[in-house]
C-alpha positions as semicolon CSV with decimal commas, in nm:
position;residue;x (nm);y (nm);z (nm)
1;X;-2,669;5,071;-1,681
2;X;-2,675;4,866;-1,390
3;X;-2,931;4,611;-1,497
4;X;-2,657;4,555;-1,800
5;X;-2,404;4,506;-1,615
6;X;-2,570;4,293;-1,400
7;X;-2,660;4,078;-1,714
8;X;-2,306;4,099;-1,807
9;X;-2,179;3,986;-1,500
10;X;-2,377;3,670;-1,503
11;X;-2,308;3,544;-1,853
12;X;-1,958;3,614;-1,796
13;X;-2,042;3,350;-1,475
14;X;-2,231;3,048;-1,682
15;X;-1,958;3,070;-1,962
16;X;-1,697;3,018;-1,696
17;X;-1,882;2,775;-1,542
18;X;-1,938;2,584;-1,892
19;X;-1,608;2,578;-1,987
20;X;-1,519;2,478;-1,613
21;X;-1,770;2,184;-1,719
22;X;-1,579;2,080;-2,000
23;X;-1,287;2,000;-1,861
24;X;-1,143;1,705;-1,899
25;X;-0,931;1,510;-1,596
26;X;-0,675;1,200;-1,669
27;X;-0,748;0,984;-1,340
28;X;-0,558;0,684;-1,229
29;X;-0,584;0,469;-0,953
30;X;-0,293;0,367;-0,696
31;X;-0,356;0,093;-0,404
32;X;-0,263;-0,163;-0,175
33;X;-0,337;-0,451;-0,080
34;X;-0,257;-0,713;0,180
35;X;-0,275;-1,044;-0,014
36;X;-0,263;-1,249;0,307
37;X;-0,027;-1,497;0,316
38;X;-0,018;-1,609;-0,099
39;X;0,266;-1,823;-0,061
40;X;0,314;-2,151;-0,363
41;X;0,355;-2,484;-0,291
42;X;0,682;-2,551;-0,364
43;X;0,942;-2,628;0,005
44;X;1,160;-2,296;-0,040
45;X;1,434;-2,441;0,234
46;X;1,518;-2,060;0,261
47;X;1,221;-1,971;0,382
48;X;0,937;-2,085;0,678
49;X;0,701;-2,208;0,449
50;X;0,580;-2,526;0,553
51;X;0,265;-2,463;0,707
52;X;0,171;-2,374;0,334
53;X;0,274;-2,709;0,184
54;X;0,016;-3,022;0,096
55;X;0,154;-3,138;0,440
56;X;0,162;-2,915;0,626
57;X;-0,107;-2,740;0,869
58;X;-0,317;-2,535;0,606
59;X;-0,296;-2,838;0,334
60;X;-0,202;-2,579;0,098
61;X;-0,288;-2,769;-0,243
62;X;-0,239;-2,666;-0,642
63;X;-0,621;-2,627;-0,689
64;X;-0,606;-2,409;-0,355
65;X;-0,299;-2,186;-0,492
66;X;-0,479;-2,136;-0,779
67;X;-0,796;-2,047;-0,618
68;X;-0,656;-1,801;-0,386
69;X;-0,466;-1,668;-0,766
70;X;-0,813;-1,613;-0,922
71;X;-0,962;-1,443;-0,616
72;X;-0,682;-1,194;-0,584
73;X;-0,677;-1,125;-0,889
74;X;-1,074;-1,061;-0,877
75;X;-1,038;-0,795;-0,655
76;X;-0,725;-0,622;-0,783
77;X;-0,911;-0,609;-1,162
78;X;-1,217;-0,391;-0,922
79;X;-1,023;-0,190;-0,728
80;X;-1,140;0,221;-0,783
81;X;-1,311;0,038;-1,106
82;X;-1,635;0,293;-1,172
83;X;-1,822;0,489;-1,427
84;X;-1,544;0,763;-1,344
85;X;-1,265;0,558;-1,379
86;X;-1,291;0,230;-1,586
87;X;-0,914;0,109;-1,533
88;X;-0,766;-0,105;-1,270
89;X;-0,514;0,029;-1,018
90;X;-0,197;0,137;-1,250
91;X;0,023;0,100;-0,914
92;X;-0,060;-0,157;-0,677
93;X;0,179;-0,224;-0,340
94;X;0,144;-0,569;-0,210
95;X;0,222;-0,765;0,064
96;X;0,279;-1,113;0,232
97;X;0,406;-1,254;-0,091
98;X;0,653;-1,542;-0,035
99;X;0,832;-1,470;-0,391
100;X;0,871;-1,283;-0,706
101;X;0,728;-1,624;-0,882
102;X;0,373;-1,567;-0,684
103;X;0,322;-1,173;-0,771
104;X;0,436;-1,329;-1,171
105;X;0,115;-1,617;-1,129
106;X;-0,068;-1,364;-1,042
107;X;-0,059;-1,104;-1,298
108;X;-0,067;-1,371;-1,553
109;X;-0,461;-1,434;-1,428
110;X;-0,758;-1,356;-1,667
111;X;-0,828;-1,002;-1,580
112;X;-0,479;-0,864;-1,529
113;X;-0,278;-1,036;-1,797
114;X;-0,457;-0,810;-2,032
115;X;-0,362;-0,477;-1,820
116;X;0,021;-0,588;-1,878
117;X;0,101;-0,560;-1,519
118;X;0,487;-0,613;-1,445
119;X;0,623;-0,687;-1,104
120;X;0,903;-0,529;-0,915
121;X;0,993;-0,772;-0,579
122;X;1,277;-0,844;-0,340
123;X;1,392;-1,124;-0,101
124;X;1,344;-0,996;0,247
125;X;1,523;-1,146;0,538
126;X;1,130;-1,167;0,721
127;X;1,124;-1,548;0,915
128;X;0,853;-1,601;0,762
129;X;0,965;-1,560;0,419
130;X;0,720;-1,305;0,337
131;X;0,798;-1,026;0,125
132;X;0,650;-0,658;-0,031
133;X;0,639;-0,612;-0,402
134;X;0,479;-0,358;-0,619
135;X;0,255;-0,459;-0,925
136;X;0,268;-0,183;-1,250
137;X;0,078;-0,106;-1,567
138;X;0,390;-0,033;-1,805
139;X;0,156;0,161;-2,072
140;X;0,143;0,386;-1,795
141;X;0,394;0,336;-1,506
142;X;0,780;0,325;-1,628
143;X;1,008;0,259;-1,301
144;X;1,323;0,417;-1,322
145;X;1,493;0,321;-1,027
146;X;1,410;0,062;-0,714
147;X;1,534;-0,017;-0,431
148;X;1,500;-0,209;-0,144
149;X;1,604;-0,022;0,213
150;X;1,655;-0,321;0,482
151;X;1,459;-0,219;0,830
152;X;1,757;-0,251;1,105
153;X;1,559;-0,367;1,487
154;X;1,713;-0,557;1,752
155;X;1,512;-0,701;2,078
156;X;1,711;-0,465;2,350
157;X;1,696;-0,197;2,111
158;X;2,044;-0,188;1,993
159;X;2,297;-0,270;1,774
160;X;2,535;-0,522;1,857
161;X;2,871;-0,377;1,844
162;X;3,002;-0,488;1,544
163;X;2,805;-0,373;1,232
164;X;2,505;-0,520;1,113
165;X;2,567;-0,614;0,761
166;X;2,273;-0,759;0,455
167;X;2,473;-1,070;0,434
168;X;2,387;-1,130;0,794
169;X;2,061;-1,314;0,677
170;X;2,269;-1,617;0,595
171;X;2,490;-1,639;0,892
172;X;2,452;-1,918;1,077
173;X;2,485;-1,715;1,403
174;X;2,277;-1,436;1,289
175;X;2,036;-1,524;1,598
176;X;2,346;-1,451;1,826
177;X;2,347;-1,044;1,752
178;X;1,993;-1,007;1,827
179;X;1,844;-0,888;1,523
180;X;1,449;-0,851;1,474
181;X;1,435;-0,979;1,030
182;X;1,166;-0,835;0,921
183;X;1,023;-0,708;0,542
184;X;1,264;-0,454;0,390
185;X;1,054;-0,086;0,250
186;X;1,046;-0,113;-0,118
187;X;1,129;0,180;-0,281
188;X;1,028;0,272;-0,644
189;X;1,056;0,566;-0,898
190;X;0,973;0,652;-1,195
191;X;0,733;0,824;-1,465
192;X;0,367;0,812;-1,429
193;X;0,251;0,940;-1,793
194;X;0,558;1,162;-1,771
195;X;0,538;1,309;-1,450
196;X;0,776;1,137;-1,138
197;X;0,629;1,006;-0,898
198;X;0,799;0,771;-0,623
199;X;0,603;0,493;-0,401
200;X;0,730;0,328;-0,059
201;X;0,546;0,009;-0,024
202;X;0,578;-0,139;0,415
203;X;0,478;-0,362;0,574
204;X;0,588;-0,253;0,912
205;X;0,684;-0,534;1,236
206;X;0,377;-0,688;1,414
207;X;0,184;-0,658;1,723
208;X;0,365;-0,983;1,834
209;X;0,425;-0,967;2,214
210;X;0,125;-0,700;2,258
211;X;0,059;-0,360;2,129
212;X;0,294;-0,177;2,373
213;X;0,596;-0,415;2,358
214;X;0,611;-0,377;2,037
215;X;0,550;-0,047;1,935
216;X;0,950;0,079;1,910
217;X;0,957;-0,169;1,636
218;X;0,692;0,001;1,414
219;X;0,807;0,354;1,535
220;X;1,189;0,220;1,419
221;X;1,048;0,127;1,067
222;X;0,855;0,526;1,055
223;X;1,198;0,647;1,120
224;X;1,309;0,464;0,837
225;X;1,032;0,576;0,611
226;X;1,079;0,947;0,714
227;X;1,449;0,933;0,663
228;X;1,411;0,830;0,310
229;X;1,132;1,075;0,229
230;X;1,330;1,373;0,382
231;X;1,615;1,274;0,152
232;X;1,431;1,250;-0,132
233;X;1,304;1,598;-0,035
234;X;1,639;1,674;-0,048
235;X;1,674;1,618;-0,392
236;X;1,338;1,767;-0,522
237;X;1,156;2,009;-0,307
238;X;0,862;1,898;-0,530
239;X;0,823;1,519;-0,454
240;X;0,561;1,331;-0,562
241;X;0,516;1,051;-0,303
242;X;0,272;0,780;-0,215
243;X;0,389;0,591;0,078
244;X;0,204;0,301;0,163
245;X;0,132;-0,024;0,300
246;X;0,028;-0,237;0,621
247;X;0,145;-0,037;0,936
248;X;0,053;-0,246;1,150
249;X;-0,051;0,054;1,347
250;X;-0,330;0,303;1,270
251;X;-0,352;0,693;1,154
252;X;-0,378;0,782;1,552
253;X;-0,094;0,560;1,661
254;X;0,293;0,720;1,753
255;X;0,461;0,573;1,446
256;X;0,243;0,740;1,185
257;X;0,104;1,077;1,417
258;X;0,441;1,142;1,559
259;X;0,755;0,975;1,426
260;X;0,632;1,020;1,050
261;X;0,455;1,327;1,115
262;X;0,139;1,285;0,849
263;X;-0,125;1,519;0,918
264;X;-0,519;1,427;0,929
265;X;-0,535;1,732;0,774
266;X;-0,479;1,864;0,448
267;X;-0,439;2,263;0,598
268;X;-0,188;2,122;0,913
269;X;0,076;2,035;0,608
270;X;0,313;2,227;0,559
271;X;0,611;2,254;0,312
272;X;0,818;1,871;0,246
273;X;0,511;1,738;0,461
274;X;0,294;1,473;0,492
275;X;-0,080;1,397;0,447
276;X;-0,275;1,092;0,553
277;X;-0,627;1,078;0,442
278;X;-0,697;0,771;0,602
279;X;-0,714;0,905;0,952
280;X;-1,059;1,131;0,891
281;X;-1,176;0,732;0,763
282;X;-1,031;0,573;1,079
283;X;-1,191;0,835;1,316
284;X;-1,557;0,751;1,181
285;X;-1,477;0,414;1,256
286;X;-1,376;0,275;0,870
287;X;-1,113;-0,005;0,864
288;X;-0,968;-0,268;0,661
289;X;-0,922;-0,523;0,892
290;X;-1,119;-0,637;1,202
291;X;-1,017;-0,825;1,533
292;X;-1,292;-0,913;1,848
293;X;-1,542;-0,709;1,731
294;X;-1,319;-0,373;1,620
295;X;-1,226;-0,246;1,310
296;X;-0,884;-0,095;1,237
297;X;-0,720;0,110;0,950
298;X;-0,369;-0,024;0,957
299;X;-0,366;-0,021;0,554
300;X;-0,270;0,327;0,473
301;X;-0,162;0,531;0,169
302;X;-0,005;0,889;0,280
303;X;0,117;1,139;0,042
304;X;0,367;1,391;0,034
305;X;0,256;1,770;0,029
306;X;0,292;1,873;-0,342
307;X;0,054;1,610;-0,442
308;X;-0,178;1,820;-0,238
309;X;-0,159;2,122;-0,390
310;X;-0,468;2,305;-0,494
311;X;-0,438;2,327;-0,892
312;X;-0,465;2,054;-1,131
313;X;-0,160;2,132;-1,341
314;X;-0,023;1,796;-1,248
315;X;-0,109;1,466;-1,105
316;X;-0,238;1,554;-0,752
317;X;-0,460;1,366;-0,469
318;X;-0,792;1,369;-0,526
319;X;-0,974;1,112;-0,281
320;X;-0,907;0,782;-0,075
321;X;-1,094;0,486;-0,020
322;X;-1,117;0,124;0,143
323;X;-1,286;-0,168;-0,126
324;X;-1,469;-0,385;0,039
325;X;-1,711;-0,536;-0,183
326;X;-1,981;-0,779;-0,066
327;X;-1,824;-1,078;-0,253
328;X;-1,517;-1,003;-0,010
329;X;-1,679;-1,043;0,291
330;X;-1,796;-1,312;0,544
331;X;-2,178;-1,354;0,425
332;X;-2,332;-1,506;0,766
333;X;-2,231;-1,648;1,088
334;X;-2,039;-1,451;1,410
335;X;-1,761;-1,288;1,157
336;X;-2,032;-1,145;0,895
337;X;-1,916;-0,873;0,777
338;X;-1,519;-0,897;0,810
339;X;-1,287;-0,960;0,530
340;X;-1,344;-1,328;0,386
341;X;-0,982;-1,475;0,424
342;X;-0,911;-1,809;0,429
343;X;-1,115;-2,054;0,688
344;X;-1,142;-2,425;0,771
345;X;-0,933;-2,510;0,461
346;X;-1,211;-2,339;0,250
347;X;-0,980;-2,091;0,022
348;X;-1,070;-1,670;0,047
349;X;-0,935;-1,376;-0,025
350;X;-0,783;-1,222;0,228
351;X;-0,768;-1,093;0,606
352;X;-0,728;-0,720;0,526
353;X;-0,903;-0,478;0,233
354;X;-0,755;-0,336;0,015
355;X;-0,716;0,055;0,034
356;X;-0,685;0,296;-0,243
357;X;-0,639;0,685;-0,374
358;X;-0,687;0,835;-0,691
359;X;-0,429;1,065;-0,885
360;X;-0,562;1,345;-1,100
361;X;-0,512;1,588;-1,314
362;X;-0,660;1,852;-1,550
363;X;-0,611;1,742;-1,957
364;X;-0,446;2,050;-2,167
C-alpha cells in the first residue's frame, strides 16, 4: 500500500510539474535610457543650445545629428532583445532631449519606425533646454492620461514669498526669486495590454557644486516623486508603477534610501511600498555610467509593491538589467570599457547605459 502511494504521489508531482512547464508567460520590456545630450541643429532662442550648433563648440553638424539618430536608435531596437523576448522595449523613458521634434527623428529611424513607437514630451524650464520624454509601442501601450509635475528648488532653500508660478519661466526677472529650473517628472498612465500601469520618467538636479552641496536638490525632487506615488496610492491601493530615470544619485544615496523609501529588498516592502532592484546591482559594483575610474548606478527603474507580488495573475516584475553591449563601449585606450559617448567631434552613443526590467505575466 505504501509503495502505491508512493508511486502515486510522484506522478501526481511530474504531471504538475509538466503542466507547470507548459505555461505560457506574455513578457514585455520597459527601460531607460539617457540619450546624452541629442539636441538638433536648429538655434531654439528659447533654449541654451548653442554649443550644439555648426558653430558652436561641439560643431554639431546634419550628418552628426543623424549619426547620433541611427546609433540611438541601434541600441533602443536591442534593449532586453533575446531568445526569451524578441521585442524591443514597449515603454522607454528618455532623457536629455532638447524637443519633442528629436524623440519624433528618432522613432522614425530604421528599426523603430516599424515598432510604431509614439512619443509623449514636454517643454521643461531646465537652462539647458533639456527635457524627459517617454517613447511607446501603441499596439501595446495606450496612455490615458500625462502629465508633467514641475520640480519647485530654490538656492537658499526657499520660496520667495510670493508664489512661484509655471509662467515664471518667461519672466524676465525670474533669476531675481531664486529659483533652481530644472527638468519637470513626467508622468504617464495608461493600459499595458489592458492592465494600468503608470510610469514617472526623472531626471533629477546634478552634482553641480559637489556631491554634498547639492544633495537637498535631488532629495527635493524624491519628495516630489514620493508625493505623487502616495497619491496615486491613494486612488488605487493596487498601483502598478515603474518610476524611473537618471537620479543623479545612486540606490545607497539619501534621496532614493531615505526620502523615497525603496527597499533593496523585495521582503523589506511592505504595503503602498517601494522596490529598487538596482541597488543588489550597484552593491556588486554594476553601473551605467563611470567617472575617474568608478562606476555608478544613477539610472534606476523602482517599482511599486503590487508589481511584486508573488503570483503571475497580472503583469508583475520579473528581473532588471543594465545593456551594455560591446558596440557601446570605448574599445581601447585609458576609458576602455566606459560608455562610448561622444569624443573629439567623433559622434557616439551616449555617456550613460541604458537600464531595463521586464514585466510578466502568466497567459490564461
Amino acid at each position: 500500500m505504501i509503495n502505491r502511494f508512493r508511486i502515486l504521489l510522484v506522478t501526481i508531482l511530474v504531471v504538475f510539474a509538466a503542466k507547470a512547464q507548459d505555461k505560457q508567460y506574455r513578457v514585455h520590456t520597459i527601460a531607460f535610457y539617457n540619450l546624452e545630450n541629442l539636441f538638433d541643429t536648429i538655434n531654439d532662442p528659447r533654449t541654451n543650445d548653442e554649443e550644439w550648433l555648426v558653430t558652436g563648440s561641439q560643431h554639431w553638424t546634419g550628418a552628426k545629428y543623424r549619426k547620433k539618430l541611427a546609433n540611438l536608435s541601434k541600441v533602443i531596437s536591442q534593449i532586453g532583445v533575446d531568445e526569451k523576448q524578441p521585442n524591443s522595449p514597449v515603454v522607454v523613458g528618455v532623457a536629455e532631449v532638447e524637443n519633442r521634434k528629436v524623440l519624433e527623428d528618432l522613432v522614425k529611424q530604421p528599426g523603430l519606425a516599424e515598432k510604431g513607437y509614439a512619443v509623449i514630451h514636454f517643454d521643461s524650464p531646465d537652462k539647458r533646454g533639456i527635457d524627459v520624454g517617454l517613447l511607446y509601442q501603441t499596439k501595446y501601450f495606450k496612455p490615458t492620461s500625462y502629465i508633467n509635475i514641475p520640480l519647485y528648488i530654490y538656492e537658499n532653500g526657499k520660496a520667495p514669498d510670493k508664489a512661484d508660478s509655471a509662467d515664471d519661466a518667461e519672466d524676465k526677472n525670474v533669476a531675481h526669486n531664486g529659483r533652481i529650473y530644472t527638468r519637470d517628472q513626467l508622468l504617464v498612465t495608461g493600459m499595458l495590454d489592458g492592465e494600468e500601469v503608470s510610469f514617472i520618467v526623472n531626471h533629477w538636479p546634478s552634482r553641480s557644486g559637489g556631491e554634498k552641496k547639492s544633495s537637498p536638490n535631488r532629495e527635493a525632487a524624491a519628495a516630489l516623486n514620493k508625493k505623487t506615488i502616495d497619491s496615486l496610492y491613494t486612488i488605487n491601493p493596487n498601483l502598478k508603477l515603474i518610476t524611473m530615470g537618471d537620479l543623479n544619485d545612486g540606490p545607497y544615496n539619501n534621496s532614493v534610501k531615505k526620502v523615497l523609501g525603496a527597499k533593496a529588498h523585495k521582503d523589506e516592502v511592505k504595503e503602498k511600498g517601494l522596490f529598487n532592484p538596482m541597488a543588489e546591482m550597484s552593491d556588486k559594483g554594476i553601473g551605467t555610467l563611470a567617472y575617474r575610474d568608478a562606476w555608478d548606478l544613477f539610472d534606476q527603474m523602482i517599482v511599486t509593491e503590487p508589481l511584486i507580488k508573488k503570483d503571475f495573475s497580472s503583469f508583475r516584475f520579473w528581473k532588471a538589467g543594465v545593456w551594455n553591449k560591446s558596440f557601446m563601449t570605448q574599445p581601447s585606450g585609458q576609458y576602455r570599457g566606459y560608455p562610448l559617448r561622444n569624443s573629439n567631434g567623433e559622434v557616439g552613443y551616449s555617456d550613460h547605459f541604458p537600464v531595463y526590467i521586464y514585466l510578466v505575466k502568466e497567459q490564461k
